[in-house]
C-alpha angles and dihedrals in degrees: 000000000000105000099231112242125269126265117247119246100226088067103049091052090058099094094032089064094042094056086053095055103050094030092120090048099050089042089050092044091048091048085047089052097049090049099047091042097082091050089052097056086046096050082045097054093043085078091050128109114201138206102216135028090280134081105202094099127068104216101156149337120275137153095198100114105050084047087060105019090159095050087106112090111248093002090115094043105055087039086055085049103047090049090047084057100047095051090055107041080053100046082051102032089051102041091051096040080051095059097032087047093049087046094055094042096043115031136048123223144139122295088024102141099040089052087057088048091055095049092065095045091081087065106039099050116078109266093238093061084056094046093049087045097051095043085051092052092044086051089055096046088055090235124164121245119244146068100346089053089044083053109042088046087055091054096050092042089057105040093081095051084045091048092047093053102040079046103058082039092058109048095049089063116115101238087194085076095058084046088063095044080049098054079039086068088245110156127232089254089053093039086054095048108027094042123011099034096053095052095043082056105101093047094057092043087047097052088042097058098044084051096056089047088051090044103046089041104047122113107161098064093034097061098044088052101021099090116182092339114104121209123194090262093048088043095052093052085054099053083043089071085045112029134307105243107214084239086082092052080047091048089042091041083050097051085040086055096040096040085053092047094052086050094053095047099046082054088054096047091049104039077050090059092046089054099047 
């Protein structure tokens, strides 16, 4: 029998190479994939209807639940308190990390560098220990549980996140263009407004809305400071032991569509400055 000839080299490297070449893109597809999966199945199971309490199972097509999110008693609620939260924890999360961020980056004092040590503490300790912590010093202060703690532990949690990012923001700014606001006989309150503030922008948006993310999502220090009061996340860890209502896939489904839509717009926006 004839021996069948030989395959060039040149062809089965060919995948080989291939694969080389768009290694990153197909790692950085298969890593978006694996992100994106769990909201899938949440945005697909949002159009379920069940049979029983519990939603882990497709058993047919209904629209039933994006037509009544709120039919679940307290859903709405919870989901109204945990925003409120949330605006709040990031307006003051992100005016105090502004200051504070402005303070490390521009002026020298005592105690400089242990104050920027401390603001990273907050990140690096396991969220449990600061909950704990904060739930200890509200006990001692004899303070009622409830929506004030919830808040000001929010607003501790995120500082640190707020301070990193108005920080970075602000030490790669270029002093030389408030120099030239100055020798245009700007004052400090127009240098601040018309020059520094503009370009430290996108460091503070981007610390306020990591912080409202943090806020809105957070269980851990919730629970240890939250009381009687019952956010959405605390909420959805309670209909998990009885039963997940398909509300809480349409109310997941509804932060995925508008989180994506404030991405693409802020792409737009920027990609329309480049431009002009």
């Amino acid at each position: 029998m004839p021996a069948l000839p030989a395959r060039p080299a040149a062809l089965s490297s060919c995948p080989v190479r291939w694969l080389r070449r768009n290694f990153v893109v197909l790692a950085g597809l298969a890593t978006l994939a694996y992100l994106v999966l769990p909201n899938v199945i949440v945005t697909v199971f949002s159009f379920n209807k069940p049979n029983g309490r519990f939603n882990y199972e497709w058993q047919r097509f209904s629209t039933d639940a994006w037509t009544d999110p709120c039919g679940v008693a307290d859903l709405c609620g919870s989901l109204s308190l945990s925003l409120q939260i949330a605006v709040w924890a990031t307006v003051g999360a992100t005016v105090l990390g502004t200051a504070l961020a402005f303070a490390l980056a521009r002026y020298r004092f005592r105690a400089r560098s242990s104050v920027s040590t401390l603001i990273f503490l907050p990140m690096a300790m396991p969220e449990v220990v600061m909950a704990a912590s904060l739930a200890t010093l509200f006990l001692n202060m004899g303070v009622t549980f409830g929506f004030w703690t919830i808040l000001i532990a929010h607003i501790t949690f995120c500082l640190s996140f707020v301070v990193t990012a108005v920080k970075a923001r602000v030490m790669s700014m270029d002093p030389r263009l408030e120099q030239a606001a100055q020798d245009l006989y700007a004052t400090p309150l127009q240098t601040f407004l018309r020059v520094t503030l503009p370009i430290a922008a996108p460091g503070i948006v981007a610390g306020a809305l990591l912080s409202f993310a943090l806020s809105f999502d957070d269980f851990i220090i919730t629970n240890f400071n939250a009381g009687s009061t019952v956010t959405f996340p605390m909420f959805v860890w309670g209909s998990a032991q009885r039963g997940t209502p398909v509300q809480i896939n349409v109310i997941g489904t509804a932060m995925f569509a508008i989180a994506v839509l404030c991405v693409l717009a802020g792409q737009l926006i920027g990609g329309r400055r480049k431009r002009s």
